[in-house]
C-alpha positions as CSV (number, residue, x, y, z in Angstrom):
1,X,0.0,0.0,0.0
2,X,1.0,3.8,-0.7
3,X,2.4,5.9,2.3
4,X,0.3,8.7,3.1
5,X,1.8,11.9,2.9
6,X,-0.8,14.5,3.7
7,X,-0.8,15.8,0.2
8,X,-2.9,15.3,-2.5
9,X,-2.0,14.2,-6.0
10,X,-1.1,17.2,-7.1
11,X,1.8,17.5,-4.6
12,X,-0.7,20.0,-2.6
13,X,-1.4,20.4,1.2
14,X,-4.6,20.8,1.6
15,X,-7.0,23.4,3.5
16,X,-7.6,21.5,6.7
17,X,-4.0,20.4,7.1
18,X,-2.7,23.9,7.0
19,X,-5.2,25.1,9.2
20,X,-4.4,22.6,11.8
21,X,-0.4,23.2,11.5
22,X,-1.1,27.0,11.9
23,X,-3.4,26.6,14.7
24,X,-0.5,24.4,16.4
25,X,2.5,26.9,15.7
26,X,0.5,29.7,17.3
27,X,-0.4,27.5,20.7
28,X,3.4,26.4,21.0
29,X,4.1,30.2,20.6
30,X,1.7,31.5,23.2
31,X,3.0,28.4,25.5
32,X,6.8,29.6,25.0
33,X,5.5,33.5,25.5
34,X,4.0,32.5,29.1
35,X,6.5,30.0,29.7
36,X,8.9,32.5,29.4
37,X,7.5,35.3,31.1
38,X,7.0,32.4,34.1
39,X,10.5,32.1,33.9
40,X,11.5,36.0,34.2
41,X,9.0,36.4,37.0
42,X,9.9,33.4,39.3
43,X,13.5,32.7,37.6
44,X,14.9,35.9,37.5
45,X,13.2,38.7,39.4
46,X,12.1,37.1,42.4
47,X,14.2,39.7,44.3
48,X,12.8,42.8,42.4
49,X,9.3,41.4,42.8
50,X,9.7,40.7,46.5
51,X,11.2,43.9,47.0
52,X,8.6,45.5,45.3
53,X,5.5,43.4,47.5
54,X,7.5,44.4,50.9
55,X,8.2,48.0,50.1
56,X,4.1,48.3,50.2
57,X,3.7,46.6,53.4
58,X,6.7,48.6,55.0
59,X,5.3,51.6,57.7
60,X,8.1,53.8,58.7
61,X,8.3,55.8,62.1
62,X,11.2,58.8,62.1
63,X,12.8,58.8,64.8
64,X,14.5,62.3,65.4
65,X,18.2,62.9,66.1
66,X,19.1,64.8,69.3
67,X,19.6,68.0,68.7
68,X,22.9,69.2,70.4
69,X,24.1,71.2,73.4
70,X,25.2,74.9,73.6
71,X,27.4,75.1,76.5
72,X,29.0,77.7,78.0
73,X,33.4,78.1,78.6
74,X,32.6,75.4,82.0
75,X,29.8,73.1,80.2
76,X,27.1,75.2,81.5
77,X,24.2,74.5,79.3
78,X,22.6,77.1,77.5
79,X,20.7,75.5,75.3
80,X,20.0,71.5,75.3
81,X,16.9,69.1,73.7
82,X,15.1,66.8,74.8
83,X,13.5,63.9,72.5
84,X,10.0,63.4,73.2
85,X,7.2,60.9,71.7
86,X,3.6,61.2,70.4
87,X,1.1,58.3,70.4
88,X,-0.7,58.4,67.3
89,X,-3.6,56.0,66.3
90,X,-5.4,55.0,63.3
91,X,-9.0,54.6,64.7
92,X,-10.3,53.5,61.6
93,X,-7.6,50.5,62.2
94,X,-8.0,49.7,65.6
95,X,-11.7,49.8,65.7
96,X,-12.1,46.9,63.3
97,X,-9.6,44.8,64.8
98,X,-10.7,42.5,67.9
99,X,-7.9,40.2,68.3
100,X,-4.1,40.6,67.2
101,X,-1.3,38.5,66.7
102,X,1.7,39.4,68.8
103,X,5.5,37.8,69.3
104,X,5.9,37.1,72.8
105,X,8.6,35.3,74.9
106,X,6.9,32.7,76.4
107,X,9.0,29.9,78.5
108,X,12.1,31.1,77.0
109,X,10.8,31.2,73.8
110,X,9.4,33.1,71.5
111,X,5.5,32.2,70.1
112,X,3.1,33.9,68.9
113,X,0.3,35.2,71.2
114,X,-3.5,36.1,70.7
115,X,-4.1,39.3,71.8
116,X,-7.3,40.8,72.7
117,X,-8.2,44.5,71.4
118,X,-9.4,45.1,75.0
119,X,-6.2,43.6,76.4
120,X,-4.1,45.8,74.1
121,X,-5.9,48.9,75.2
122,X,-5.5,48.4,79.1
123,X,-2.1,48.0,78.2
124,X,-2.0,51.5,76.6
125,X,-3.6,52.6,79.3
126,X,-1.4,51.5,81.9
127,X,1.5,52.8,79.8
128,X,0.4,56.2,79.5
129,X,-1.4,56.7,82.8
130,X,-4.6,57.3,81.8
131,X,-7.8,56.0,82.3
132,X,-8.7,52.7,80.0
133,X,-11.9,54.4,78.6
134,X,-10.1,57.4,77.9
135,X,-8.0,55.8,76.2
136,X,-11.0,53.6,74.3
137,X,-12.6,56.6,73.5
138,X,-9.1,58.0,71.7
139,X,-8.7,55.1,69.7
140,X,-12.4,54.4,68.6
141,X,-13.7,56.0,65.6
142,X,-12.9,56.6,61.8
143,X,-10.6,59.1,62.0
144,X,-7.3,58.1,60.2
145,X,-5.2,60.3,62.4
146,X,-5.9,60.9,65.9
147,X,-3.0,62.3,68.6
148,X,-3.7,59.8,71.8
149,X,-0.7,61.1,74.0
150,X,1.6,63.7,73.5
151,X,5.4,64.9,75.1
152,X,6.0,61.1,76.2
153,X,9.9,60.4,77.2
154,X,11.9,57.8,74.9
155,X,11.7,54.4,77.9
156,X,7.8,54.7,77.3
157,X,7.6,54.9,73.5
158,X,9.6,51.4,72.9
159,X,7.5,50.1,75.8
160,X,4.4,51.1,73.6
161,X,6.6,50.4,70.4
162,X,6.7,46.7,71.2
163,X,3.3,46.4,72.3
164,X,2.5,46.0,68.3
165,X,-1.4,47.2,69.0
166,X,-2.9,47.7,65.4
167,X,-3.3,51.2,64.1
168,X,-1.1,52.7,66.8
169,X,2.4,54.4,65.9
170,X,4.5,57.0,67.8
171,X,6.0,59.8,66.2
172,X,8.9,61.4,67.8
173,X,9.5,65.5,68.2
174,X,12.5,67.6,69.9
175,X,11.7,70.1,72.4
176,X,14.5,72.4,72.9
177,X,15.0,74.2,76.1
178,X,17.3,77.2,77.4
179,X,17.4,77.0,81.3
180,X,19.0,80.1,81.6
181,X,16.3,82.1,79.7
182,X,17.9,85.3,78.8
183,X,21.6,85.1,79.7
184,X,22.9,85.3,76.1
185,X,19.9,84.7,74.7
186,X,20.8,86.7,71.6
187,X,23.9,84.7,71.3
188,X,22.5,81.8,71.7
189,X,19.6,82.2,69.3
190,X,16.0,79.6,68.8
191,X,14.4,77.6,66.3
192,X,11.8,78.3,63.5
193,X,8.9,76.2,64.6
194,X,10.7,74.0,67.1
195,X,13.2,72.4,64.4
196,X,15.1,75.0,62.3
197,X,17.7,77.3,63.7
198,X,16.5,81.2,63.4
199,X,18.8,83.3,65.3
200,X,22.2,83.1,66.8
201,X,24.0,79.9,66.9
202,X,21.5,78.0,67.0
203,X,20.9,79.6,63.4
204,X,24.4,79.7,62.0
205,X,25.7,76.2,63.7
206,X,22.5,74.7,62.3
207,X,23.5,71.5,60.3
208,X,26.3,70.4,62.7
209,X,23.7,70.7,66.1
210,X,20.8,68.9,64.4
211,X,22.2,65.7,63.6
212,X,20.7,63.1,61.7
213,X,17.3,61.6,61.9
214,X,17.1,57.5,62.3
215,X,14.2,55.7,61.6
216,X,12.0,52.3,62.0
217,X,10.5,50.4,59.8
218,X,8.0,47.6,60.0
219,X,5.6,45.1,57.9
220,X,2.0,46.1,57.8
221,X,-0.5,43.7,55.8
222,X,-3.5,44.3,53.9
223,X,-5.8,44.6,57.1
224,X,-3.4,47.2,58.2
225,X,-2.3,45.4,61.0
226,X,1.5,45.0,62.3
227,X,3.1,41.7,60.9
228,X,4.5,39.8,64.0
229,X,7.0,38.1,62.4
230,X,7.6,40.4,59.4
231,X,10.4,42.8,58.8
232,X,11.5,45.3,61.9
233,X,13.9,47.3,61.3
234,X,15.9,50.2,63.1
235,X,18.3,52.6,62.1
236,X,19.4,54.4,65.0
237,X,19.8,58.5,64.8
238,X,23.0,60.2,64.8
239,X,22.9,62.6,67.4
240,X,23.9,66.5,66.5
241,X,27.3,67.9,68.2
242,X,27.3,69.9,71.3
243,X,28.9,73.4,70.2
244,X,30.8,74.9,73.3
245,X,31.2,78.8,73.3
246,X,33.5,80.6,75.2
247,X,31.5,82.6,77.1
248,X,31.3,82.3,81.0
249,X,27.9,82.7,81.9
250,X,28.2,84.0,85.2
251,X,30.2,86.7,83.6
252,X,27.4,87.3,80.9
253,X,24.5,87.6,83.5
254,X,27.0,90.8,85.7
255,X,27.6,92.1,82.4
256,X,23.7,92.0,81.3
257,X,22.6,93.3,84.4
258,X,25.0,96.4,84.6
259,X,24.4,97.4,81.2
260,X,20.6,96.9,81.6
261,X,20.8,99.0,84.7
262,X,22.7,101.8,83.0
263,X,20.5,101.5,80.1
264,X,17.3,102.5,82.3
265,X,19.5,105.0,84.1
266,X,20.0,107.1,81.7
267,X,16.9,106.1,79.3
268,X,19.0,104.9,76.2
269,X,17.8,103.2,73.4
270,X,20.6,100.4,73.6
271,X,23.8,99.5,75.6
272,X,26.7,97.3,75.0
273,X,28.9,95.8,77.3
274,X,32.1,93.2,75.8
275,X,34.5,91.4,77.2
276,X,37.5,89.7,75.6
277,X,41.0,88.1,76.8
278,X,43.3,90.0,75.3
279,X,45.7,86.6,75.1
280,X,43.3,84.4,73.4
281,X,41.2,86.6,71.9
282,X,38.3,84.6,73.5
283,X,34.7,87.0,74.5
284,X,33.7,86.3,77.9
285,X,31.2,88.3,77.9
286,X,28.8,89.9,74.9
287,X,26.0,91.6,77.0
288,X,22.9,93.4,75.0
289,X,20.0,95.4,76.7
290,X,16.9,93.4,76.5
291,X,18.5,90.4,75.7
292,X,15.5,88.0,74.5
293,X,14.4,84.8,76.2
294,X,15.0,81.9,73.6
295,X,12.5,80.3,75.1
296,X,10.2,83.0,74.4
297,X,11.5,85.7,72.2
298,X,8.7,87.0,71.3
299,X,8.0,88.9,74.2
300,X,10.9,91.4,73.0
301,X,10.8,93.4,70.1
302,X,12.9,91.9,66.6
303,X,15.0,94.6,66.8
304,X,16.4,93.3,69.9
305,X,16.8,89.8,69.6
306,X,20.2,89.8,67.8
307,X,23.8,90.9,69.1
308,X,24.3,94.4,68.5
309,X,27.9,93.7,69.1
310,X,28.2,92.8,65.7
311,X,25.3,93.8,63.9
312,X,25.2,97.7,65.1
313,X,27.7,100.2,63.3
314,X,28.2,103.5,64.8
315,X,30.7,106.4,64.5
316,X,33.2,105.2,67.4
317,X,34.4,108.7,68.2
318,X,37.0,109.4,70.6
319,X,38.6,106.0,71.0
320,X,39.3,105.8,67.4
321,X,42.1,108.4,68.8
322,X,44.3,105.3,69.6
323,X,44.6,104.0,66.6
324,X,46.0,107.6,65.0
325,X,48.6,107.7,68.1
326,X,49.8,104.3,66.9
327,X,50.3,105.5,63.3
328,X,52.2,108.4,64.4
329,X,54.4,106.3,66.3
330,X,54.6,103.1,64.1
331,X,55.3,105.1,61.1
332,X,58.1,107.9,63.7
333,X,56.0,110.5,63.2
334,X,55.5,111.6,67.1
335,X,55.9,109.7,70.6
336,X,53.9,110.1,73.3
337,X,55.9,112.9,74.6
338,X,55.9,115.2,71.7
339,X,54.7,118.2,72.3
340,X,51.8,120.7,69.7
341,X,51.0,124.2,70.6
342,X,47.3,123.9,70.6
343,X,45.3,127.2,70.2
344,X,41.4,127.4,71.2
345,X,40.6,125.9,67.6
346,X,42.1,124.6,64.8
347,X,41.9,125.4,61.6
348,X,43.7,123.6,58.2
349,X,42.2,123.4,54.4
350,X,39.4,125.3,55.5
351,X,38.2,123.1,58.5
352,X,37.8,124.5,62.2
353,X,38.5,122.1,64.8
354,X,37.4,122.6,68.3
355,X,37.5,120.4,71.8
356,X,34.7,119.4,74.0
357,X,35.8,122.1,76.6
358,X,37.2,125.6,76.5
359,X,40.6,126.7,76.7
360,X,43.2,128.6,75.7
361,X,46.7,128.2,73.7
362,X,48.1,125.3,75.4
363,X,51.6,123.2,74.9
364,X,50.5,119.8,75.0
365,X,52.1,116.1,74.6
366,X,50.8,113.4,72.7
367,X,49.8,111.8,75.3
368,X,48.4,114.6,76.6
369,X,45.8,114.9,73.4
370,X,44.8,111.3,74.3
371,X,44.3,111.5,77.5
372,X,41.7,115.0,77.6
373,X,40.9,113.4,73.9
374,X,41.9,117.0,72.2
375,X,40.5,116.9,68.8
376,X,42.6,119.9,67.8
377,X,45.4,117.7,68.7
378,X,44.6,115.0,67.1
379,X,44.2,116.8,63.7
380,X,47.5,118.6,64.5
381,X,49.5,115.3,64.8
382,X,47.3,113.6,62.4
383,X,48.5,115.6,59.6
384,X,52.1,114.2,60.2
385,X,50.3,110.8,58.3
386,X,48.9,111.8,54.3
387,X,45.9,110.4,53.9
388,X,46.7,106.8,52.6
389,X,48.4,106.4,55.7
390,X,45.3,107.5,57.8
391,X,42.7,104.7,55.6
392,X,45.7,102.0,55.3
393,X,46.7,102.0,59.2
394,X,42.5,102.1,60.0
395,X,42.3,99.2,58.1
396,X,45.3,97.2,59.6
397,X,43.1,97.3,63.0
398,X,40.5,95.8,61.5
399,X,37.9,98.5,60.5
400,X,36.0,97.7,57.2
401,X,36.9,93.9,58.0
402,X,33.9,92.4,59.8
403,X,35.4,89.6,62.4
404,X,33.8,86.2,62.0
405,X,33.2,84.6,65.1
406,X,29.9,82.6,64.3
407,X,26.9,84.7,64.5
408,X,24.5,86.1,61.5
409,X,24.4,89.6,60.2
410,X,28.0,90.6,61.6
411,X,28.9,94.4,60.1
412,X,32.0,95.6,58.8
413,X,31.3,98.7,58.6
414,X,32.0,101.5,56.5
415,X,35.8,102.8,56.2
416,X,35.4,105.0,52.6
417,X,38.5,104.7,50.9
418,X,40.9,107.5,50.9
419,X,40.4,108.8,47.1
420,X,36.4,109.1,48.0
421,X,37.3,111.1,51.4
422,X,35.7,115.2,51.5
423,X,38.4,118.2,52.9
424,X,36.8,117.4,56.2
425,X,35.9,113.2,56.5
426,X,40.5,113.2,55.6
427,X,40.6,114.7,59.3
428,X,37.5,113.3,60.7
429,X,38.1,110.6,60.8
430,X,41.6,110.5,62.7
431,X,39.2,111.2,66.0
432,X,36.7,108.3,64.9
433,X,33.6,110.3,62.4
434,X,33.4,109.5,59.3
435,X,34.2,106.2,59.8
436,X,31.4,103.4,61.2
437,X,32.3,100.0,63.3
438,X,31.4,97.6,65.3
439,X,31.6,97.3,69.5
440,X,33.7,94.0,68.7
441,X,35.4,95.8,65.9
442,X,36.8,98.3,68.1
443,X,37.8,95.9,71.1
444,X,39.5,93.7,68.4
445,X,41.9,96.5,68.2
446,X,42.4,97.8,71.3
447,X,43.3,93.9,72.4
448,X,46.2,94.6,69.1
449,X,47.1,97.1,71.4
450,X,47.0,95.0,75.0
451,X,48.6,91.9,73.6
452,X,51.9,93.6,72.3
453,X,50.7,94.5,69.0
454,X,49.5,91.1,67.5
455,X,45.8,91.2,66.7
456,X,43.6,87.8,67.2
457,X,40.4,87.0,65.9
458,X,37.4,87.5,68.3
459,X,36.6,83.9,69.0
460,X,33.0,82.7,70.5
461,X,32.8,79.2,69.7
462,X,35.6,77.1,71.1
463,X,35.3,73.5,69.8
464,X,32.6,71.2,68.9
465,X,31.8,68.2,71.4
466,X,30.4,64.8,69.4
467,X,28.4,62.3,70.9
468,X,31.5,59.8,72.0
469,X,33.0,62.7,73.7
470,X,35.6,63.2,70.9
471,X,36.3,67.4,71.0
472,X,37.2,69.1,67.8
473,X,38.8,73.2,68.3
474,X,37.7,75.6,66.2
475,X,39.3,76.7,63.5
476,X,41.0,79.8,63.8
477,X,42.5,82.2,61.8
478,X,46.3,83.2,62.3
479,X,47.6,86.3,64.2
480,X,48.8,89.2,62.6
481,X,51.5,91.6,63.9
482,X,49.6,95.0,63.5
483,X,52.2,97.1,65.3
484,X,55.7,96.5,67.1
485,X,56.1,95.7,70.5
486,X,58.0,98.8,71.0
487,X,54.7,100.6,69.8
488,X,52.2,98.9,71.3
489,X,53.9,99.3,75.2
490,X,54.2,103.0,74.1
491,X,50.6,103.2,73.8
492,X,49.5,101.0,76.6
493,X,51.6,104.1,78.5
494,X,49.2,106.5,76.6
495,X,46.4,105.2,77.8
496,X,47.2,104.3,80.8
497,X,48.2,107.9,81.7
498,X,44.8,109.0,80.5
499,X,43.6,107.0,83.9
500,X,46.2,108.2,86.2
501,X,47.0,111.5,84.8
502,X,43.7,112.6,82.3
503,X,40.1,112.7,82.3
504,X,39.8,109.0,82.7
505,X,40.2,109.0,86.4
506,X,36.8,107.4,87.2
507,X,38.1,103.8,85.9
508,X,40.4,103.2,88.2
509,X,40.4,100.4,89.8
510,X,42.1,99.9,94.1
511,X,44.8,97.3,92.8
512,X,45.3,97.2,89.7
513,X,46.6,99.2,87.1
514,X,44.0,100.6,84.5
515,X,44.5,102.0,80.6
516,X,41.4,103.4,79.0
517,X,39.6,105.9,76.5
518,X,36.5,107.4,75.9
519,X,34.7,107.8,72.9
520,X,31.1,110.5,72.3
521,X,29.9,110.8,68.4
522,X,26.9,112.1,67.3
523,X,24.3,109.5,66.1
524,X,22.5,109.6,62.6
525,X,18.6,110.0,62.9
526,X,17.4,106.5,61.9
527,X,13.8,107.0,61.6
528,X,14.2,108.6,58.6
529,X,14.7,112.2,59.5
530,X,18.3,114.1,58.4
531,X,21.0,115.1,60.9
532,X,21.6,113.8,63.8
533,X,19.3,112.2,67.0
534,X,21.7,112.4,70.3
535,X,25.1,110.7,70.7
536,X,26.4,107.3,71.6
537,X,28.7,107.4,74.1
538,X,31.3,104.7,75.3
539,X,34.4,103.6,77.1
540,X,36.8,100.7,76.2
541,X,39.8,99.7,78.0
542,X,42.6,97.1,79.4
543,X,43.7,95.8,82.8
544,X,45.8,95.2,84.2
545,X,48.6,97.1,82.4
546,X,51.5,95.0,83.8
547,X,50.2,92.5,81.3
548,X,47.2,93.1,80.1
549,X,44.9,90.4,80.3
550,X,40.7,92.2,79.6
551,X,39.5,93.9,77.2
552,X,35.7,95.4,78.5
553,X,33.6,98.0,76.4
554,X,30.5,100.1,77.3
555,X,28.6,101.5,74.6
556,X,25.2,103.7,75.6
557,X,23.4,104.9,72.3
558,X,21.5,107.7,72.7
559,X,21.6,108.2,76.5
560,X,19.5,111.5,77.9
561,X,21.0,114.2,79.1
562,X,24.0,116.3,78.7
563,X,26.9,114.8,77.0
564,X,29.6,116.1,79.6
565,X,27.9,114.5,82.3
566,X,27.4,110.7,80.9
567,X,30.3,108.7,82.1
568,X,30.6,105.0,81.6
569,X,33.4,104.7,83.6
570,X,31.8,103.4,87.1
571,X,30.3,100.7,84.6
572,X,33.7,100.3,83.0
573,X,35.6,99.6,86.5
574,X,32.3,97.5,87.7
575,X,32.3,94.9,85.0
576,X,36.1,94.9,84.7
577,X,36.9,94.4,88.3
578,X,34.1,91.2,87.9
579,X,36.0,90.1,85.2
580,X,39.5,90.3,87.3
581,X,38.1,88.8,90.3
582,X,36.5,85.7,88.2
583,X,39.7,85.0,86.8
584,X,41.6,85.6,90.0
585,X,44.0,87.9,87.8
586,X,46.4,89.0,91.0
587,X,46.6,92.4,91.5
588,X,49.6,94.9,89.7
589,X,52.6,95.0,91.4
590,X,54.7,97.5,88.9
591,X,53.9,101.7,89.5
592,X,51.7,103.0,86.6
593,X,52.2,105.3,83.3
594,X,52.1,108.6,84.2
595,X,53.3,110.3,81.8
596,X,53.4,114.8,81.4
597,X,49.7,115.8,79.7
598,X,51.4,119.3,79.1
599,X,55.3,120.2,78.0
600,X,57.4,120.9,80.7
């Protein structure tokens, strides 16, 4: 018999046979399609697809880094935080769910436990110390979001944590506190909304205090309810550093409370008191009036809660006088003992120069100028120096250069340069107008002066302080030889004698040896109005002059009342002597400066 082929005669498939050949190719496609796509799924992206199925059943709880410490020069804490919890439920969770499933320790090991919903709420209750039907009434409902407890300390959150009770989660929050309110508050600065630094360090120290937030994660199923055995999984926070300032804050609260007290005295606007170590360059003290409460700082006006140390410019006056006696002898144009013929005024290019008090044609010494701070005299010598010499030497003490020692909004001020100066601002500003500074700007260079002629940077923060107690300094810029040695004693002598011999006289101090000078400029209207609105007044000097260890200024703006009869000098030799006695400085042993106000 013939073999069948499938064809016909002809050599032809026919119609069915095709049909059923093409109906076969396209199952054994389909098959491979799903075969394959079998294989991707459970062959090759069982991981991804796992991944994908636990990401959607993970529920994450942040929990918050600490934020870190400001602490005073001793560790005194100035501002710390505390890490607190809120117990949140989902009542729309909870409600539904009678029993739970929870992983319990049970004989050594660990089982898993039914769990009644009524069970799971006493225990809530006896966590949080409330009543049980307050606390069923907090957690039944449809709300999806409902705050059950707040401010709870970290030991009761993971005792509530590992009770695994469905729809409940705790959220954690920072609470920062200042326990001593006002002392530095400025300084010190608070947060935006309880988290983000605003003012002060707290603003300017911001990323290195916060930290770094941890977290912890946990299954969930459909239901909404905590997976026993599922996934839990904590990444601890990093902690933020503790920044240490160099502050004493015993030192801070005298200086705040003498200033204040002056302030209201005389019924200025503002008062300043600083105090730096002329060896380190450290401030001890940086007092405002109406320092605000960080706590609440509200309660003073904005204008007053940041440092006007560094954020207030002013005409300096009379104790820019200094700085024009070290030119002069820096550059051997004069020494302190010099002498000028000063007549009743002074005039040169046009400009009349006259002193705070009367007199007549006087021979006087350099020192002598400094120490009744003779602007006649200080134009007279000043003219020994051309005027590139007059902006070049302001600029070596630091004016126009604002210091940097951590806070926001610190002013340099405004030194014009010499080429822009008018025939009077080139003489001006030899007795400290014309020129604008800082309070810190102008102790930075009086401690030039006090510490032999080498000029530190103001510091305020003195290291940072991780969590494993590891300390970091500072950094800190290099010193800078402004003046000689030679120089700078010569004008420690200068002012010294303005104490002992001048018009200085009420900042001595029984003990120690004192150098000083006072400032008065007239103040720029600021409420829009032209001319000028009353005078800021101030004093700044060194002690004790056998070695020269403080720096304090006061600074009154706008005091009431005549200007020759505002002294800051009881203030002065108040806050210094503080300072001395804190430090247990000993007192001078060598005679004082005196040197001749008038030619002999």
């Amino acid at each position: 018999m013939a073999q069948r082929t499938g064809k016909s005669k002809n050599g032809k498939v026919p119609n069915a046979t095709r049909r059923l050949r093409l109906g076969l190719g396209i199952m054994l496609t389909l098959l491979l399609v799903v075969g394959g796509k079998l294989f991707l799924v459970q062959g090759l992206d069982v991981g991804g697809m796992a991944e994908a199925a636990l990401n959607k059943r993970m529920t994450q709880t942040v929990l918050p880094a600490e934020r870190g410490s400001i602490l005073d020069a001793d560790g005194t804490v100035l501002a710390n935080s505390v890490i607190r919890y809120n117990v949140v439920v989902d009542q729309t969770v909870n409600t539904k769910t009678e029993t739970f499933k929870r992983l319990e320790t049970v004989d050594g090991k660990e089982k898993l436990v039914d769990v009644s919903r009524d069970q799971g709420i006493s225990e809530l209750a006896g966590a949080l110390g409330m009543d049980k039907d307050d606390v069923r009434n907090a957690v039944t409902g449809e709300s999806r979001y409902y705050i059950v407890a707040k401010d709870l300390k970290p030991d009761v959150e993971d005792r509530i944590s590992k009770m695994q009770i469905p729809g409940i989660v705790t959220e954690g929050v920072s609470k920062r506190v200042y326990p001593n309110g006002s002392v530095a508050g400025g300084i010190v600065g608070f947060l935006q909304d309880g988290y983000t630094g605003q003012a002060g360090i707290e603003q300017t120290q911001d990323e290195l205090l916060k930290g770094k937030d941890g977290k912890r994660l946990f299954e969930i199923g459909a239901d909404g309810l905590r997976i026993p055995v599922g996934l839990d999984e904590l990444t601890p926070p990093e902690d933020g550093k503790d920044v240490k300032l160099t502050l004493n804050s015993d030192l801070q609260y005298f200086a705040q409370q003498a200033i204040q007290s002056q302030s209201d005295k005389l019924g200025a606007e503002w008062g300043i008191i600083i105090v730096m170590d002329a060896k380190t360059g450290n401030l001890i003290a940086m007092a405002d009036t109406n320092s605000p409460d960080p706590n609440n700082p509200g309660l003073v006006a904005a204008k007053d809660r940041g440092v006007r140390s560094v954020t207030a410019a002013y005409e300096p006056g009379s104790v820019e006088k200094m700085i024009t006696a070290a030119a002069l002898i820096e550059e051997g144009k004069s020494s302190p003992l010099d002498t000028f013929t000063l007549p009743p005024s002074y005039t040169v290019d046009g400009q009349t120069f006259s002193d705070s008090f009367a007199h007549g044609t006087e021979e006087r010494t350099l020192a002598g100028i400094l120490g009744w701070s003779m602007n006649t005299g200080t134009v007279m010598a000043g003219q020994r120096l051309s005027k590139e010499q007059r902006h070049d030497w302001l600029q070596k003490f630091g004016i126009g250069e604002a210091p940097d020692i951590g806070l926001p909004s610190t002013s340099s001020g405004i030194l014009t340069p010499a080429d822009q100066w008018d025939g009077r601002q080139e003489y001006t500003v030899l007795f400290g107008q014309g020129v604008s500074q800082s309070t810190l700007q102008t102790v930075r260079a009086f401690q030039t002066i006090a510490n032999n002629g080498v000029m530190l940077q103001p510091r305020l923060i003195d290291s940072y302080l991780s969590p494993d107690g590891s300390e970091e300094k500072a950094a800190q810029q290099p010193p800078r030889q402004v003046v000689s040695n030679n120089t700078a004693q010569q004008v420690q002598d200068i002012l010294e004698s303005a104490v002992t011999e001048g018009q200085i006289k009420d900042a001595a101090i029984d003990g120690y040896r004192v150098g000083a000078k006072t400032g008065t400029s007239e103040s720029p209207c600021d409420d829009g109005k032209s001319g000028f609105c009353g005078y800021t007044a101030s004093i700044v000097g060194m002690a004790p002059m056998d070695d020269p260890r403080f720096i304090v200024e006061v600074v009154l703006q706008r005091p009431k009342g005549s200007i020759y009869g505002i002294t800051q000098g009881p203030v002065f030799r108040s806050v210094m002597s503080q300072a001395l006695r804190t430090y247990n400085v000993q007192p001078s042993t060598g005679e004082p400066a005196r040197l001749p106000q008038y030619a002999k």
